[in-house]
N, CA, C and O of each residue as an XYZ file, in Angstrom:
660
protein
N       0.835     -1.181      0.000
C       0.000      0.000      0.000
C       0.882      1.248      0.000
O       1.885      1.354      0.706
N       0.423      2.213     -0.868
C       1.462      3.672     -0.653
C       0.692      4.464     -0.337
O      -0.472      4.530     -0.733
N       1.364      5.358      0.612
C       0.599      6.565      1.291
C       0.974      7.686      0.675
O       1.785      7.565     -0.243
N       0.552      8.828      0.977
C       0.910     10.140      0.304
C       0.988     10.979      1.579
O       0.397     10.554      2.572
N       1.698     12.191      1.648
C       2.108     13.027      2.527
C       2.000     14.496      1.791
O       2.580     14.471      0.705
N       1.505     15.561      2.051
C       1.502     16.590      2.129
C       2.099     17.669      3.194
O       1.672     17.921      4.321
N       3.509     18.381      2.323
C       4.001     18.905      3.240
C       3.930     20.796      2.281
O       4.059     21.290      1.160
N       3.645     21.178      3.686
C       4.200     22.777      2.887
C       4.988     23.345      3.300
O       4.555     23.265      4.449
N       6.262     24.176      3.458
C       7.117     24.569      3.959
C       7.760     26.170      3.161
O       7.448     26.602      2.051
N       8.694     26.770      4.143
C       8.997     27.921      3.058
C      10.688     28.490      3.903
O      11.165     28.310      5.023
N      11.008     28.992      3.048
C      12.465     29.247      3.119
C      12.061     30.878      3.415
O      11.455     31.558      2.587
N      12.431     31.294      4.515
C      12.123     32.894      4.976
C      13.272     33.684      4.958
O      14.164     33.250      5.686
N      13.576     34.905      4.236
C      14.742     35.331      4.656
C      14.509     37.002      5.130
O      13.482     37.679      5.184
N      16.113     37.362      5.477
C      15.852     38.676      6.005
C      17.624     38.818      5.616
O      18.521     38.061      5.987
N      17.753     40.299      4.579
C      18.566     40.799      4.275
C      19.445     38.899      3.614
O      18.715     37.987      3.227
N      20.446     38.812      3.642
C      21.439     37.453      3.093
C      21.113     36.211      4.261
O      21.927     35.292      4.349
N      20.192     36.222      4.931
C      20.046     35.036      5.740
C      18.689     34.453      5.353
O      17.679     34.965      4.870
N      19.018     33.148      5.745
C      17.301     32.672      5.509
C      17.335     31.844      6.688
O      18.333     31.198      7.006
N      15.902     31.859      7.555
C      15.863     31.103      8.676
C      15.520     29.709      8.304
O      14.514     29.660      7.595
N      16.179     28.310      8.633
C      16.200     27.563      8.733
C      16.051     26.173      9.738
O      16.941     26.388     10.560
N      15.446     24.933     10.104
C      15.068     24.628     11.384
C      16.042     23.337     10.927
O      16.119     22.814      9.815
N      16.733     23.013     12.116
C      17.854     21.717     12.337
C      16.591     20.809     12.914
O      16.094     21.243     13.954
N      16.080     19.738     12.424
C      15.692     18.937     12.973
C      15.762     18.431     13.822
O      16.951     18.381     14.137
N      14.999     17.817     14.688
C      15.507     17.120     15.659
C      15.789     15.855     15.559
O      15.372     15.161     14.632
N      16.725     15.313     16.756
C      17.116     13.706     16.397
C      16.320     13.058     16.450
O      16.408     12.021     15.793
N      14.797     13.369     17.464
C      14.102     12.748     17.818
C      12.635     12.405     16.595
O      11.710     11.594     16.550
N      13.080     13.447     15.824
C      12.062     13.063     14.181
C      12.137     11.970     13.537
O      13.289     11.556     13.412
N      11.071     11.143     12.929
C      10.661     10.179     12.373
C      11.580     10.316     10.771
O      12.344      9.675     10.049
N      10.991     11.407     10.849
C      11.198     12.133      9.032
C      12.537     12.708      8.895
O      12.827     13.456      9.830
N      13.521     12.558      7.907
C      14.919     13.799      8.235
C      15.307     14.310      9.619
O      15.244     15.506      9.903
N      15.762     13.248     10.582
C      16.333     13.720     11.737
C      17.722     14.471     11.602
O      18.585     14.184     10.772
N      17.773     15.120     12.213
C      19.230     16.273     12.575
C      19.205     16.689     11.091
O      20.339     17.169     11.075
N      18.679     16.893      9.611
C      18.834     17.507      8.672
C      18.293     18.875      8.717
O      17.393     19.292      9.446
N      19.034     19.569      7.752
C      18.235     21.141      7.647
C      17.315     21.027      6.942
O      17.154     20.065      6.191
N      16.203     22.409      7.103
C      14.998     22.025      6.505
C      14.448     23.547      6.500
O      14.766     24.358      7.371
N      13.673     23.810      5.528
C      12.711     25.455      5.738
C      11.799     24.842      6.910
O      11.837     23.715      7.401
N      10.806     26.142      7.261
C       9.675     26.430      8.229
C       8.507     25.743      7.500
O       8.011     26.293      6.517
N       8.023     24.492      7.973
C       6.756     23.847      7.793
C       6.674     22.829      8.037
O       7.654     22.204      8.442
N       5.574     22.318      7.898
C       5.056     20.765      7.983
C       3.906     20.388      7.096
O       3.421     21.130      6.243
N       3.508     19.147      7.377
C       2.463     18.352      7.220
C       0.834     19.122      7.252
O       0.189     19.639      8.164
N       0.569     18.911      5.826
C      -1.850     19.334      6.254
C      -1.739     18.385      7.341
O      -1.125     17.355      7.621
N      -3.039     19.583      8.088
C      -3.770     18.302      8.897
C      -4.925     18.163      8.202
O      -5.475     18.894      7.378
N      -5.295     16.769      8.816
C      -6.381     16.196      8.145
C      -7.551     16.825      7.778
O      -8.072     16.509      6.708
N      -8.250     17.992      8.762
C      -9.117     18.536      8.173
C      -8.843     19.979      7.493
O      -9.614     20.939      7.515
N      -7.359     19.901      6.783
C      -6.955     20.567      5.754
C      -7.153     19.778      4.456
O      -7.639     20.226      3.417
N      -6.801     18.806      4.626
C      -6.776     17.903      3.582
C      -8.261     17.940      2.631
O      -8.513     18.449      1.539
N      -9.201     17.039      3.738
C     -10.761     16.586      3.609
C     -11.581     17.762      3.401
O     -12.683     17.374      3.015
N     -11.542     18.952      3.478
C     -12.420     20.134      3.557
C     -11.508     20.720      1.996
O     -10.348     21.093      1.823
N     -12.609     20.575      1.132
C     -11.636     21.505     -0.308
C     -11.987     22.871      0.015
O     -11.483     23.653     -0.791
N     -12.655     23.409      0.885
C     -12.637     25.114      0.863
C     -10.930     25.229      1.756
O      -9.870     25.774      1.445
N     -11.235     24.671      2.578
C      -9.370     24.516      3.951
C      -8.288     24.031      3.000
O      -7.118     24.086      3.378
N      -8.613     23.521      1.698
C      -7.384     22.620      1.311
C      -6.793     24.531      0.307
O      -7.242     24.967     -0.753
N      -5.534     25.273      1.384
C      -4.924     26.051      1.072
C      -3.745     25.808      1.398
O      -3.498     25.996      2.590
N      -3.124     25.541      0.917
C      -1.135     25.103      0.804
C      -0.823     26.381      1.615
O      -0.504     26.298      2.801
N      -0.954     28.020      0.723
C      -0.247     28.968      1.681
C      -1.127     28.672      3.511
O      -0.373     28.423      4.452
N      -2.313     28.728      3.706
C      -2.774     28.579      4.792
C      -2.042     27.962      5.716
O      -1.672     28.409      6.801
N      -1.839     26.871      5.224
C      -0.825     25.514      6.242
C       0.139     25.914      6.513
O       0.512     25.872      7.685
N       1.039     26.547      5.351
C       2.518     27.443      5.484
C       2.620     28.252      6.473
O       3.485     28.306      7.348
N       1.348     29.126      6.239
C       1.437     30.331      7.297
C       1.157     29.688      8.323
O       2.066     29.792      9.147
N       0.066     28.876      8.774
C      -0.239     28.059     10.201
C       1.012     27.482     10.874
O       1.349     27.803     12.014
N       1.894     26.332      9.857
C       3.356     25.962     10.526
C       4.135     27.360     10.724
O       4.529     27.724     11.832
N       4.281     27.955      9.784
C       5.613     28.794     10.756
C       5.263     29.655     11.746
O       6.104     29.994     12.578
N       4.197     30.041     11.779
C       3.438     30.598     13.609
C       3.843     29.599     14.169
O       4.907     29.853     14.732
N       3.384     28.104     14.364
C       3.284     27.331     15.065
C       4.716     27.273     15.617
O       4.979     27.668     16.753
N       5.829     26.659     14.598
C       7.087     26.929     14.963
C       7.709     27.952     15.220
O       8.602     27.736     16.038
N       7.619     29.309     14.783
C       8.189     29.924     15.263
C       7.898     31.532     15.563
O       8.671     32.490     15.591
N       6.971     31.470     15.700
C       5.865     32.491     16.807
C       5.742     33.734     15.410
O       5.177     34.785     15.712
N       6.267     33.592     13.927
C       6.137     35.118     13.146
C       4.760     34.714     12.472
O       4.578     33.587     12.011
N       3.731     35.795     12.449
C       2.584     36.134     12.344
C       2.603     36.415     10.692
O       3.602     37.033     10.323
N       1.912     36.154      9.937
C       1.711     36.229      8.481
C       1.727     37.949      8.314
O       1.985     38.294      7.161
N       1.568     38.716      8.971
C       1.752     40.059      8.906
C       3.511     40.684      8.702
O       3.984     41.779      8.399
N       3.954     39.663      8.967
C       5.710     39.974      9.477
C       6.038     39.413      7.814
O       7.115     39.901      7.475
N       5.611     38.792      7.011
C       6.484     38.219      6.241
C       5.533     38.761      4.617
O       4.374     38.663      4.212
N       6.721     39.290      4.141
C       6.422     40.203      2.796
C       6.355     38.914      1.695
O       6.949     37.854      1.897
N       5.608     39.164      0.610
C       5.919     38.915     -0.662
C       5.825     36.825     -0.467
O       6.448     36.135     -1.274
N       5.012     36.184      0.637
C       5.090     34.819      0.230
C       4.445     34.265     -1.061
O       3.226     34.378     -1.191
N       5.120     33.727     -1.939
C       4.727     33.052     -2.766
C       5.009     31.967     -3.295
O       6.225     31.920     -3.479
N       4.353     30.809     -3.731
C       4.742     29.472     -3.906
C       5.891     29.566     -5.369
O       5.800     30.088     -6.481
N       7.114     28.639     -4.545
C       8.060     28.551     -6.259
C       8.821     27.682     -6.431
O       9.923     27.717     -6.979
N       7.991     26.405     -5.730
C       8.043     25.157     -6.017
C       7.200     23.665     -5.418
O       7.005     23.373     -4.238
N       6.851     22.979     -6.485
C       6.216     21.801     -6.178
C       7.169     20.340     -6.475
O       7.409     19.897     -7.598
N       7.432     19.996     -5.732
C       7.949     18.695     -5.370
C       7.751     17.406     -5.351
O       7.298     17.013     -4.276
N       7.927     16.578     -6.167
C       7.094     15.058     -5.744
C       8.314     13.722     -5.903
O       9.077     13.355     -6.796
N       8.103     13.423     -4.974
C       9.361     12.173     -4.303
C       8.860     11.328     -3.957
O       8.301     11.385     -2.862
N       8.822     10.017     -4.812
C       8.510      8.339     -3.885
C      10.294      8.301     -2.751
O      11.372      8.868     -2.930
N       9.791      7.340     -1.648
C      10.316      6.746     -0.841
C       9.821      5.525     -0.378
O       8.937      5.640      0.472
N      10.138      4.378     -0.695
C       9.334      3.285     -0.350
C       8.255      3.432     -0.607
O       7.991      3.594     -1.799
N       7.446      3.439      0.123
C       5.782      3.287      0.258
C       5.130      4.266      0.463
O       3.934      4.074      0.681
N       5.698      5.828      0.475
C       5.307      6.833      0.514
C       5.444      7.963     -0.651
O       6.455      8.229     -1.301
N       4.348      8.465     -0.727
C       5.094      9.382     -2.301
C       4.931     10.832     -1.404
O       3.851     10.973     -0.831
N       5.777     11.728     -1.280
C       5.705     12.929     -0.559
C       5.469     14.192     -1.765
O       6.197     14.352     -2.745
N       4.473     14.880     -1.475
C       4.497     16.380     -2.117
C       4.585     17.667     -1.752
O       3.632     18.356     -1.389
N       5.631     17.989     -1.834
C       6.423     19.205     -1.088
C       5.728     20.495     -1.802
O       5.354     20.577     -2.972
N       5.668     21.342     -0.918
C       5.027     22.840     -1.653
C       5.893     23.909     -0.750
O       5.856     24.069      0.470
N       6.650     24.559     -1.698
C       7.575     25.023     -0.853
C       7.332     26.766     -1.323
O       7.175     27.157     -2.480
N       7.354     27.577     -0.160
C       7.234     29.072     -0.603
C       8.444     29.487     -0.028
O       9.204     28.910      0.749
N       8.490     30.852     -0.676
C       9.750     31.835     -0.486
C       8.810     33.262      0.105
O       7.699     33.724     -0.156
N       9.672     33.546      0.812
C       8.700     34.951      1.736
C      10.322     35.930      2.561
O      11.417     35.372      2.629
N      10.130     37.086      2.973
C      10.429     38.023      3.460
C      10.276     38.463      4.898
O       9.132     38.351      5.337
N      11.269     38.980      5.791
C      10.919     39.602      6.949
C      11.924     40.608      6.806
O      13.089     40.440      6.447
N      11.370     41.637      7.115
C      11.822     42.725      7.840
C      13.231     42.687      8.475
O      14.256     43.326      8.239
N      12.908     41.662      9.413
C      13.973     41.901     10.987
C      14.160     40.231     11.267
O      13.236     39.419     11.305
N      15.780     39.905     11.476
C      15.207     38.686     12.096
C      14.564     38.983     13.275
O      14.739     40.015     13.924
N      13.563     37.767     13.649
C      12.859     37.934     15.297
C      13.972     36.886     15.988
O      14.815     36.128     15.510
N      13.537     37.236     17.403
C      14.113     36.314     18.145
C      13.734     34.740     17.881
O      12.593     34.740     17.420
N      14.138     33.648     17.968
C      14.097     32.240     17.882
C      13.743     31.506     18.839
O      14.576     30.891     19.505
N      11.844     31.416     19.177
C      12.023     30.830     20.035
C      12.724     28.979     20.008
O      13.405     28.319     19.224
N      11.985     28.720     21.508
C      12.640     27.142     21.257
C      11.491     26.650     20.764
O      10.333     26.950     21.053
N      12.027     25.647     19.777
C      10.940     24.691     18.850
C      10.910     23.414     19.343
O      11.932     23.080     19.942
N       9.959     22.536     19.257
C       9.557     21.731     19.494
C      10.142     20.793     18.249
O      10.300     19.686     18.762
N      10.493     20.730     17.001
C      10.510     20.089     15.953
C      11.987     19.621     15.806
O      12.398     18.503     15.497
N      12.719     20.806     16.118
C      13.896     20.950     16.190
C      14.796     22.291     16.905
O      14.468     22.740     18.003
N      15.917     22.823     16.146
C      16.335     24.063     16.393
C      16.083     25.447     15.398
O      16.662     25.297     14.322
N      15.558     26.394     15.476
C      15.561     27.163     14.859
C      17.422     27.963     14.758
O      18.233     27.964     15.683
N      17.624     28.530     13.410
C      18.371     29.684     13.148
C      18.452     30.527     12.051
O      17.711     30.555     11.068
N      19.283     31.118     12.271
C      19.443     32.357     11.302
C      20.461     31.780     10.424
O      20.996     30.924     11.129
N      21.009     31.772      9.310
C      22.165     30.894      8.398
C      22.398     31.623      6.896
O      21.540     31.790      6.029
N      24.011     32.056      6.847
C      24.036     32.898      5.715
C      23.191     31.763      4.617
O      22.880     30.587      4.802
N      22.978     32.683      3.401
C      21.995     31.830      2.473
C      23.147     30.840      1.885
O      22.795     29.662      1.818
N      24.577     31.161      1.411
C      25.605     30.366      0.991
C      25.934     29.410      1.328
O      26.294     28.342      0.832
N      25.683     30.186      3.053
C      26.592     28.646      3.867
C      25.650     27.536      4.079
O      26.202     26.600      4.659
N      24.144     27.283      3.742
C      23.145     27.202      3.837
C      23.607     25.817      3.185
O      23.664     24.907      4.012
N      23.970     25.443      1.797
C      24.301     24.567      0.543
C      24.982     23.741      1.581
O      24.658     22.560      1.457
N      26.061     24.017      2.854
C      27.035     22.880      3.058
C      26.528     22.228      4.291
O      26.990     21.272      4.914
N      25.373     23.026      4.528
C      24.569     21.554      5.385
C      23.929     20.742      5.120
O      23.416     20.815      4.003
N      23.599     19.502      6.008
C      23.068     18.517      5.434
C      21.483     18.780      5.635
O      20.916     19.145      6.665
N      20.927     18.493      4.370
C      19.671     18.536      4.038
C      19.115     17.225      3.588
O      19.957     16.327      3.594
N      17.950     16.888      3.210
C      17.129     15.865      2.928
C      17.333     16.056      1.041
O      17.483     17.148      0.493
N      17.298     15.007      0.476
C      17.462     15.178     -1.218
C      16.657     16.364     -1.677
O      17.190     17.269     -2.320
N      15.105     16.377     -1.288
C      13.820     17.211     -1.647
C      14.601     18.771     -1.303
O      14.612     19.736     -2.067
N      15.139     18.705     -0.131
C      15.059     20.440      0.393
C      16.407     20.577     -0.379
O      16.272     21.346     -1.331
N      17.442     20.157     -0.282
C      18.473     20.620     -1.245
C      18.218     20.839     -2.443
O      18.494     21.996     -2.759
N      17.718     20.093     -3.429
C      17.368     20.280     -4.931
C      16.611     21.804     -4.903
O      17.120     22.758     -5.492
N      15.246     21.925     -4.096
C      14.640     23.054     -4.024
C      15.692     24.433     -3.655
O      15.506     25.514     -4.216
N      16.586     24.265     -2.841
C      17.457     25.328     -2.313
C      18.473     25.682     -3.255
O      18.653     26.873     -3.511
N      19.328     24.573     -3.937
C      20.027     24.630     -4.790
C      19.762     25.669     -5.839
O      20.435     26.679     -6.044
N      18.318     25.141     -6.688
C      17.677     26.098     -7.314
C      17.452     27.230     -7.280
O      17.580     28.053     -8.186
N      17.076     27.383     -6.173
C      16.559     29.115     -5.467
C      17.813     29.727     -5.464
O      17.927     30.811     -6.036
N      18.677     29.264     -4.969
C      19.858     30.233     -4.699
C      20.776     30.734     -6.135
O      21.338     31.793     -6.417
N      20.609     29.316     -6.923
C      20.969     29.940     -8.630
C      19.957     30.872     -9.531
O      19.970     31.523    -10.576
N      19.171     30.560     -8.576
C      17.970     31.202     -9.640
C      17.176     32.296     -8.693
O      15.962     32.307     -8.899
N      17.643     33.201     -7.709
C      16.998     33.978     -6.500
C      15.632     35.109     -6.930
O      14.993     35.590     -5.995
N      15.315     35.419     -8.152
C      14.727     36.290     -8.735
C      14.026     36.090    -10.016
O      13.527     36.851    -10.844
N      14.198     34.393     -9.869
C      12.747     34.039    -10.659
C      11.546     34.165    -10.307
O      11.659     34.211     -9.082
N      10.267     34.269    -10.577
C       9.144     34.509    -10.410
C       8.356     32.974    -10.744
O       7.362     32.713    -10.065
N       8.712     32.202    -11.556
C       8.081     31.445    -12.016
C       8.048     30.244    -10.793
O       8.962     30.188     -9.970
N       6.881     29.277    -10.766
C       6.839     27.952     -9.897
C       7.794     27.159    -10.614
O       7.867     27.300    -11.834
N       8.422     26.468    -10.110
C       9.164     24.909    -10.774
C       8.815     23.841    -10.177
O       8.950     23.724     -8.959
N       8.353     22.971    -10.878
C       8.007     21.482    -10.424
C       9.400     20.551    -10.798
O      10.164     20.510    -11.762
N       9.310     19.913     -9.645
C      10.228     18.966     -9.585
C      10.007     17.358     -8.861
O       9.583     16.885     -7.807
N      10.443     17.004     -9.838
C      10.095     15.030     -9.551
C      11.629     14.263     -9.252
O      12.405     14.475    -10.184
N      12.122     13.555     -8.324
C      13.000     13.386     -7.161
C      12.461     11.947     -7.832
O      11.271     11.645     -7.917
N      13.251     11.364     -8.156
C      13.743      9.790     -8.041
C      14.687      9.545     -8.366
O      14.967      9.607     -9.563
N      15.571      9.163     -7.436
C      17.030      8.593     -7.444
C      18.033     10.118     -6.769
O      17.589     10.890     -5.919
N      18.767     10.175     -7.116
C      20.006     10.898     -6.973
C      19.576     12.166     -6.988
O      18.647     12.481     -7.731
N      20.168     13.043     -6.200
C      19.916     14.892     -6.869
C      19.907     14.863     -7.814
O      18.933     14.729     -8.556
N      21.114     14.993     -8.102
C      21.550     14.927    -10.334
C      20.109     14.431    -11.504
O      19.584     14.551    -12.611
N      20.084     13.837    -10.199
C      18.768     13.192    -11.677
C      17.607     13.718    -11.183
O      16.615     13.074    -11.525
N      17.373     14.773    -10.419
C      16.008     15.405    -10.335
C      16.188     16.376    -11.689
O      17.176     16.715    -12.341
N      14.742     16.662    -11.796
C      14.192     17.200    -13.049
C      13.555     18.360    -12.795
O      12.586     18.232    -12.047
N      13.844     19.728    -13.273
C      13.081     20.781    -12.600
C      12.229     21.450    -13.792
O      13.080     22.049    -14.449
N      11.580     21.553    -14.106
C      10.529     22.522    -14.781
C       9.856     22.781    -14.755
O       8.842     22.136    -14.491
N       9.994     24.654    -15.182
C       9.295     25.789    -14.928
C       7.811     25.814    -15.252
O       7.792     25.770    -16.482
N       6.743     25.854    -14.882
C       5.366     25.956    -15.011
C       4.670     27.401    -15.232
O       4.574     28.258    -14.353
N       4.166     27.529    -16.662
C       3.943     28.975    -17.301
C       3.015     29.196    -15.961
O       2.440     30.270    -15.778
């Protein structure tokens, strides 16, 4: 049987940093890897098609994790869709890019660690295949506008990215 997972997440930055969350060891999913601000629909995101809003969830996880209010963060917009089998799971990543002002303070997270991380030095941590390919991109490409879909089987190298008019 294969399950499906819905995740939304977003890479936030402020001036050359983008805040980023270190997983925790204690995660099921990508333990101790880097990762943007988000998670998982809940279920009655999923089941309700008026609730089924990708930015909604985005904005709901990163309050949740890390206390900034959808008012604090300029310009979110989705600029990439993701889809990765793993065993028995096929995951679909929806990943936004957004703006703050100021970094805020960091509280403590429950998921993992929150920080602040130049966007460069960002590439030489360890990430999950999905969030690197997406980051990789963004950072060569910082001032595209367009969504890119990307399909993840096997190796980075062999992910496939294209742009969606």
């Amino acid at each position: 049987m294969i399950t499906t997972r819905i995740k939304a997440a977003a890479f936030l930055t402020c001036g050359n940093k983008v805040l980023l969350l270190k997983r925790g060891l204690h995660k099921k999913l990508a333990p101790g890897l880097w990762a943007g601000i988000g998670g998982h629909m809940e279920l009655d995101e999923i089941t309700d098609p008026r609730a089924f809003n990708l930015m909604e969830t985005c904005l709901r996880e990163i309050h949740e994790e890390t206390g900034i209010n959808r008012a604090d963060i300029r310009g979110l917009k989705l600029r990439y869709i993701a889809t990765r089998r793993d065993g028995h799971e096929i995951f679909h990543h929806y990943k936004f890019i957004g703006e703050l002002d100021n970094e805020v303070p960091l509280p403590h997270c429950n998921e993992g660690e929150l920080h602040w991380v130049e966007r460069d030095a960002a590439l030489t941590l360890p990430m999950g295949i999905t969030v690197r390919v997406m980051y990789r991109h963004w950072m060569q490409n910082p001032h595209e506008d367009k969504i890119f879909m990307a399909v993840i089987d096997g190796s980075e190298e062999e992910a496939a990215l294209v742009a969606l008019a």
